[in-house]
C-alpha positions as CSV (number, residue, x, y, z in Angstrom):
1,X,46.7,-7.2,33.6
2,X,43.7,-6.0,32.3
3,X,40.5,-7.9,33.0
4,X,39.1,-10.4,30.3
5,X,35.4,-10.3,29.4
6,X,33.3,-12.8,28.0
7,X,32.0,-12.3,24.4
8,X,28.0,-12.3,24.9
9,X,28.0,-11.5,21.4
10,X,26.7,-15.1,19.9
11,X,24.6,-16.3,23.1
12,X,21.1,-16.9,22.9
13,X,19.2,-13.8,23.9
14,X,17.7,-14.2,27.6
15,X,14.1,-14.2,27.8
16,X,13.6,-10.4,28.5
17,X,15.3,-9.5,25.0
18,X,13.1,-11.5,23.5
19,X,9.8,-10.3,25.2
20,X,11.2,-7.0,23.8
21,X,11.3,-7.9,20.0
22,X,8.0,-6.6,17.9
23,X,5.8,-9.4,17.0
24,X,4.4,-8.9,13.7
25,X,1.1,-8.3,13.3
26,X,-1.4,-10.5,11.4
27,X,-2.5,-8.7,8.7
28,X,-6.3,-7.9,8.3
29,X,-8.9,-9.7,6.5
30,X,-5.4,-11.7,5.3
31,X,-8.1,-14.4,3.5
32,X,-7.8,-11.1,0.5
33,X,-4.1,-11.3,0.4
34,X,-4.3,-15.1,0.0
35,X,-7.0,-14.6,-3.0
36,X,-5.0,-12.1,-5.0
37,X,-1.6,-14.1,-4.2
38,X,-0.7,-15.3,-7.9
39,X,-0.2,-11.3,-8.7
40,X,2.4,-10.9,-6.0
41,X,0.5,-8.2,-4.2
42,X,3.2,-6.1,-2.0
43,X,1.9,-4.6,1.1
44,X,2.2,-1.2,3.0
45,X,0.9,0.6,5.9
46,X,-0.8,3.4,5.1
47,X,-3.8,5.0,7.3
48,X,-4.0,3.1,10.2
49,X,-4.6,0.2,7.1
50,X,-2.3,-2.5,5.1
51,X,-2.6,-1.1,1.7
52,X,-2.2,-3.7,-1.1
53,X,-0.7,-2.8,-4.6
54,X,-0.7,-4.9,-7.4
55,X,2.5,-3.8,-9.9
56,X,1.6,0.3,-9.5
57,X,-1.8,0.5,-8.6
58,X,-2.7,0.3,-5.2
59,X,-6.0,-1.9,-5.6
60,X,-7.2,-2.6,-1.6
61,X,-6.6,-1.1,1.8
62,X,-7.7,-3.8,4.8
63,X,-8.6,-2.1,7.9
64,X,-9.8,-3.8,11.4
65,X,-9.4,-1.5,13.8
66,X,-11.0,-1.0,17.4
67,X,-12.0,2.6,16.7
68,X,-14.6,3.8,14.0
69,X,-15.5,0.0,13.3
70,X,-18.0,1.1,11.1
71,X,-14.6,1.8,8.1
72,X,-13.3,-1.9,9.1
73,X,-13.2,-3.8,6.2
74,X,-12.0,-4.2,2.4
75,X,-11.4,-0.2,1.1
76,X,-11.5,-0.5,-2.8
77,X,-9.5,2.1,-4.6
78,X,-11.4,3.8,-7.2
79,X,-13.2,6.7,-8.4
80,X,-16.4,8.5,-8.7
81,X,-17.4,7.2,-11.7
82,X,-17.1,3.6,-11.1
83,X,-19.0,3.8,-7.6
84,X,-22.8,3.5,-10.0
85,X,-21.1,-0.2,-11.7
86,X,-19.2,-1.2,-8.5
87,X,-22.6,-1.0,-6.6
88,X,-24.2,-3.4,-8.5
89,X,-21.8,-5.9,-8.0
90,X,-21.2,-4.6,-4.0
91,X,-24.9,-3.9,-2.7
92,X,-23.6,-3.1,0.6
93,X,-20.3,-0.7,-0.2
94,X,-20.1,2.8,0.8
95,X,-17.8,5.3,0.9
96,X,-15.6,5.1,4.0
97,X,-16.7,7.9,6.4
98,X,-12.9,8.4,8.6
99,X,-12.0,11.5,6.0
100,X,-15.5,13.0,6.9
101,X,-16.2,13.5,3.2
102,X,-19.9,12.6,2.4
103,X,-18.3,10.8,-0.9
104,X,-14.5,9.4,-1.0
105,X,-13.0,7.6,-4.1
106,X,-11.9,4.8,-1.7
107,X,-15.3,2.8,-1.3
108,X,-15.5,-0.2,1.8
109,X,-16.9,-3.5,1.7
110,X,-17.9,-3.5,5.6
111,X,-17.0,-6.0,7.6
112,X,-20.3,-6.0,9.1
113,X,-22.3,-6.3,6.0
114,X,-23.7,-10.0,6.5
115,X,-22.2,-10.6,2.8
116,X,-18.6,-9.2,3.4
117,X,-16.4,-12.1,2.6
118,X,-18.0,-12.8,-0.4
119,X,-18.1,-9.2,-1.4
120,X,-14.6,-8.7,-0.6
121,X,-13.5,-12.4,-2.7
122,X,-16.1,-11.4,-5.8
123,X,-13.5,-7.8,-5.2
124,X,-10.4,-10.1,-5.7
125,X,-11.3,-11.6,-8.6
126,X,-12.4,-8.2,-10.5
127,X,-8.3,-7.2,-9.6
128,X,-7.0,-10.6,-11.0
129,X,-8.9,-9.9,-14.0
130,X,-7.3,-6.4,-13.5
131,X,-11.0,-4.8,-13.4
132,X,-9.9,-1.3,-14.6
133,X,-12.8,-0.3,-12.0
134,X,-10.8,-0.9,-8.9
135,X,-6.6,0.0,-8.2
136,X,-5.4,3.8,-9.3
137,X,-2.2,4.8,-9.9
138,X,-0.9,7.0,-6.8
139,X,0.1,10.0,-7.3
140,X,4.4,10.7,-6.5
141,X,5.5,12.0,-3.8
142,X,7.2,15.4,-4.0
143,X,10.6,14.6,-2.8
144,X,13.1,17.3,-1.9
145,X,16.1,18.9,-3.4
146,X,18.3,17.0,-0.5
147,X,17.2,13.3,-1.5
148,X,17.8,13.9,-5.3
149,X,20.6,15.2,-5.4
150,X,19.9,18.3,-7.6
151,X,21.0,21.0,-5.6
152,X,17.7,23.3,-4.5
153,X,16.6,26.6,-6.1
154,X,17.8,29.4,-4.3
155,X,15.4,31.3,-1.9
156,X,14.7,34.6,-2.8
157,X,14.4,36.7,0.1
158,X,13.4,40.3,0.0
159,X,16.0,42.3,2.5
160,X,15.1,45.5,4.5
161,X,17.6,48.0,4.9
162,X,18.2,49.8,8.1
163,X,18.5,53.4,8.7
């Protein structure tokens, strides 16, 4: 007779399952998320950051990490020609310096700056008034032959001929 086994399948989990499941983290500077709310921001990670997007623009990345503080903060997403206007509103933005580029599009409202939660609210309500200053569309991502379905152009490959 073969042995019966009891069905753990609807018992509560013990308390080393749960120790196992991911706690989510609290997202950074999450006062921005609340202030931009009535758009229905959508959130990804992207950088070591939570990038915000607003419809298709991503408008924000949020960053408070424990290495290169100096890029913790609100990262606006814009370009090089709104940096001039944008710092007149945002004495203390800069461009981040992670990607080592002396001037980025994506600008940062440092956490440090002694006027960064204003900086980063006065920043929210520029994208509720859908400032055309600050969110770019991104640009699509190249996907391959495989995931569309179209089958893939065929590789030309020179042959040598042996002797």
């Amino acid at each position: 007779m073969p042995k019966l086994r009891r069905d753990t399948t609807f018992l509560p989990p013990d308390d080393v399952t749960l120790s196992a499941i991911k706690k989510r983290k609290v997202p950074p500077h999450a006062f921005v998320i609340d202030a931009i709310a009535a758009l229905q921001p959508e959130t990804r990670s992207m950088f070591g950051c939570l990038a915000v997007y607003v419809e298709d623009k991503i408008v924000l990345a949020l960053r408070d990490k424990s290495d290169k503080t100096e890029d913790n903060g609100v990262w606006l997403a814009t370009s090089k020609e709104h940096h001039d206007s944008l710092r007149r509103e945002f004495p203390n933005m800069r461009s981040i310096q992670i990607f080592e580029k002396e001037i980025t599009s994506w600008q940062v409202l440092p956490a440090s700056a002694p006027d960064f939660e204003e900086s980063a609210l006065r920043a929210c309500e520029l994208i509720t008034a859908h400032d055309p200053r600050i969110g770019k569309v991104p640009e699509r991502r190249r996907t391959s032959a495989s995931r569309t379905g179209k089958p893939s152009k065929p590789k030309t490959r020179t042959r040598t001929q042996k002797h």
